[in-house]
C-alpha positions in Angstrom: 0.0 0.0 0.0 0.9 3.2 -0.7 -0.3 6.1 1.1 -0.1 9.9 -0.7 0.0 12.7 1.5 -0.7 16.4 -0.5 0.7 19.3 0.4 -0.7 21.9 2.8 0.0 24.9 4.8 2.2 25.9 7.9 -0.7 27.0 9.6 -4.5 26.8 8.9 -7.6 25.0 10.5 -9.4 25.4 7.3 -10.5 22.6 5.2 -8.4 21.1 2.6 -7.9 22.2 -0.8 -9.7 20.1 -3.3 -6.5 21.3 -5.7 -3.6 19.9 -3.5 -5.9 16.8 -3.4 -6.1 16.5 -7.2 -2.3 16.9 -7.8 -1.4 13.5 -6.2 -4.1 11.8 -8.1 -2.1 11.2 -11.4 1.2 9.5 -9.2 -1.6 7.3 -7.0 -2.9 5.9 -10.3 0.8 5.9 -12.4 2.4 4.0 -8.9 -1.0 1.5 -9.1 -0.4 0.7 -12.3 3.4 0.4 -11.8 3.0 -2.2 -8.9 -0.7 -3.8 -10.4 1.4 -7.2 -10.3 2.3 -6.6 -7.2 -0.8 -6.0 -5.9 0.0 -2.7 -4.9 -3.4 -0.6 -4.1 -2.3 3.3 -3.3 -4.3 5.6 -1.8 -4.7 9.9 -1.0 -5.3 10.6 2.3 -7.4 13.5 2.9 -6.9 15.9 5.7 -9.3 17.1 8.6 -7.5 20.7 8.0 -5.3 22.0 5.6 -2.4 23.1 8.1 0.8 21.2 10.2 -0.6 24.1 13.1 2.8 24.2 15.1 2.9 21.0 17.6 0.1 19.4 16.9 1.4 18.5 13.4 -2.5 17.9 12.0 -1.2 16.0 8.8 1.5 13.8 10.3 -1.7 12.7 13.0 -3.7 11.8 9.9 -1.0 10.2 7.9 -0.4 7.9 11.3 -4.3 7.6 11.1 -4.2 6.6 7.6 -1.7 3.9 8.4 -3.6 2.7 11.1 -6.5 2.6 9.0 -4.7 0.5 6.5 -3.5 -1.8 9.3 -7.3 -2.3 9.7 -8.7 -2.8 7.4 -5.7 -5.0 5.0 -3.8 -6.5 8.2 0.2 -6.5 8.2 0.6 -5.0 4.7 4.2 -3.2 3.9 3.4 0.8 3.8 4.5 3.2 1.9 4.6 7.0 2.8 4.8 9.1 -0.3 4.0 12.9 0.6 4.9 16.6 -1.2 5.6 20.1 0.4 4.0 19.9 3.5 2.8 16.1 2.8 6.8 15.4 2.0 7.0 16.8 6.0 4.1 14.0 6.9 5.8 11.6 5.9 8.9 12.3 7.0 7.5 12.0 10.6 5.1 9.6 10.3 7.7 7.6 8.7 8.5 5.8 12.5 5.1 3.4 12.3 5.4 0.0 12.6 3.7 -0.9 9.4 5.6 1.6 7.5 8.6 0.5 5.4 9.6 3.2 3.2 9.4 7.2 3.3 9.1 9.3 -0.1 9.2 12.3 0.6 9.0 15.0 -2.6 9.9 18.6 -2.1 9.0 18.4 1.2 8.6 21.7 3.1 10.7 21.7 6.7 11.5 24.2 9.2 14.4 26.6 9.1 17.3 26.8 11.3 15.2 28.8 13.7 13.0 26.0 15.0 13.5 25.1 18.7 14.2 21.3 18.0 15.2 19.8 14.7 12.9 17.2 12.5 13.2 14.4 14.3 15.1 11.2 12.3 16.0 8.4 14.2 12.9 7.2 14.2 13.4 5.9 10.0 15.9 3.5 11.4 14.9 0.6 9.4 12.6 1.9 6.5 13.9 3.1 2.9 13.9 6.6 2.7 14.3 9.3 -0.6 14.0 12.6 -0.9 13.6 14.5 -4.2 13.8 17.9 -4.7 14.1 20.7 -7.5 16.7 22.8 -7.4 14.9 25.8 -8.0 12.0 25.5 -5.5 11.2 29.0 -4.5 8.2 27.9 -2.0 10.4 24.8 0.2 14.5 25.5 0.4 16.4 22.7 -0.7 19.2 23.0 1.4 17.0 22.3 4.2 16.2 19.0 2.6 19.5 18.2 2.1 20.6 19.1 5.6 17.8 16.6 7.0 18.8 14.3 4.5 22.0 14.2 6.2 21.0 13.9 9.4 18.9 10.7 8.8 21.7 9.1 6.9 23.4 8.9 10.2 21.0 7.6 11.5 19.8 5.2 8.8 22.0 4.6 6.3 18.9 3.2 3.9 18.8 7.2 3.1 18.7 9.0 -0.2 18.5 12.1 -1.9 17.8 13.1 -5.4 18.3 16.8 -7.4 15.9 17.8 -10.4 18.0 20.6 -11.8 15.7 23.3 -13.0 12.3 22.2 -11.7 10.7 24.0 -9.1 7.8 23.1 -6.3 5.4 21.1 -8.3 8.1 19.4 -10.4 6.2 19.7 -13.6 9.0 19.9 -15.9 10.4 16.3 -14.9 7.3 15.0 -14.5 8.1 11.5 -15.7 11.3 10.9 -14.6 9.7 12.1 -11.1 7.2 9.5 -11.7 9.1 6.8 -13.0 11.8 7.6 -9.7 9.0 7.2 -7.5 7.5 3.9 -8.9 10.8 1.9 -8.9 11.8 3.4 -5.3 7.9 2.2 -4.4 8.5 -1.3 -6.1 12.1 -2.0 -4.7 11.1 -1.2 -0.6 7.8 -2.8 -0.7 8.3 -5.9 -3.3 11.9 -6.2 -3.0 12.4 -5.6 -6.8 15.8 -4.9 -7.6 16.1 -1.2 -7.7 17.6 1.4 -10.7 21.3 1.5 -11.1 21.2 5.3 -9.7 18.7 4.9 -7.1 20.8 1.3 -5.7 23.9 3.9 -6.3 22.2 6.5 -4.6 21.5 4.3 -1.8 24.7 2.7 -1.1 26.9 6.1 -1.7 28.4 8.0 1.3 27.5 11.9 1.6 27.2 13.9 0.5 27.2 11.9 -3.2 23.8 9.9 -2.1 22.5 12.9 -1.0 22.9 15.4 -4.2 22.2 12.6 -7.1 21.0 14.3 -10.3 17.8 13.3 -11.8 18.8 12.2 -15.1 17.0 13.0 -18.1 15.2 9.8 -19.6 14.9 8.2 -16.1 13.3 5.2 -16.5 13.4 4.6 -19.9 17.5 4.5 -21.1 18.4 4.1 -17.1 17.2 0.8 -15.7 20.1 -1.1 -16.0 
């Protein structure tokens, strides 16, 4: 199962934007066909509110709902978490469940420097983790990606990062490389399919190499040995 979390605000008890639910439909059904063999079933959570609201983190709570939902309803099925912006943040720290196995987190929006305590990390000990992120996101700062990407490759060294050069929040102009990254990451942590050349390199690199890998052109089509 995977579980995609859309993006939201920093703060705001209003209800969810039918837009930001939209957005993740077209991955939910490209990653469902990707894994239909699999029997992979994937799935947008919807919020109660659109907005993380300071400690009481609103969308990680629902992610961890969403999980627990799964749990009930499917039993012990591996989990994906596979959120963007503030849904890449979700996931990030609802990533500790016990039925989740792997984190995607896509542009995911973080706090800066001035935060009292860091994103926590050590709880993805244990799952597969990726980040991806454009490097000209003017709405979530890569380097602050990148920073907790290196963080939670100390602490679990299943971690990875990934660059798309030019693209910005949405990551429209790599669409399909972004898609086709995803879906093989997906496949690999919950099937056990032998992951992409770059992703498996990605994985197994030291930082910051793992951590800045370029999003090359064509992924998925000319790259899967």
């Amino acid at each position: 199962m995977v579980l995609l979390l859309p993006d939201g605000e920093a703060d705001s008890r209003r209800r969810p934007s039918p837009l930001s639910y939209a957005f993740q439909l077209p991955l939910a059904r490209a990653l469902a066909r990707a894994g239909q063999e699999d029997g992979l079933a994937a799935h947008v959570v919807r919020y109660r509110c659109r907005g993380w609201n300071a400690s009481d983190a609103h969308l990680a709570a629902d992610a961890e709902w969403a999980v627990d939902e799964v749990v009930r309803r499917y039993g012990d099925v591996p989990v994906c978490l596979a959120g963007h912006g503030m849904g890449g943040r979700a996931a990030l720290r609802a990533g500790g469940h016990a039925a989740v196995t792997a984190v995607l987190a896509m542009a995911p929006w973080l706090p800066d420097g001035g935060a009292k305590e860091p994103e926590p990390v050590k709880h993805l000990l244990g799952r597969q983790v990726l980040l991806v992120h454009g490097t000209n996101d003017a709405r979530t700062d890569p380097e602050l990606s990148f920073r907790l990407a290196e963080r939670a490759k100390k602490a679990n060294r299943d971690t990875c990062r990934f660059e798309v050069h030019s693209d910005g929040h949405s990551l429209r102009q790599h669409r399909a490389e972004v898609t086709a990254l995803a879906a093989d990451f997906v496949r690999g942590s919950l099937f056990g399919h032998a992951y992409a050349r770059p992703v498996a390199d990605a994985l197994a690199a030291p930082p910051p190499l793992g951590l800045r890998m370029p999003l090359a052109a064509g992924f998925g089509k000319s790259l899967r040995g």
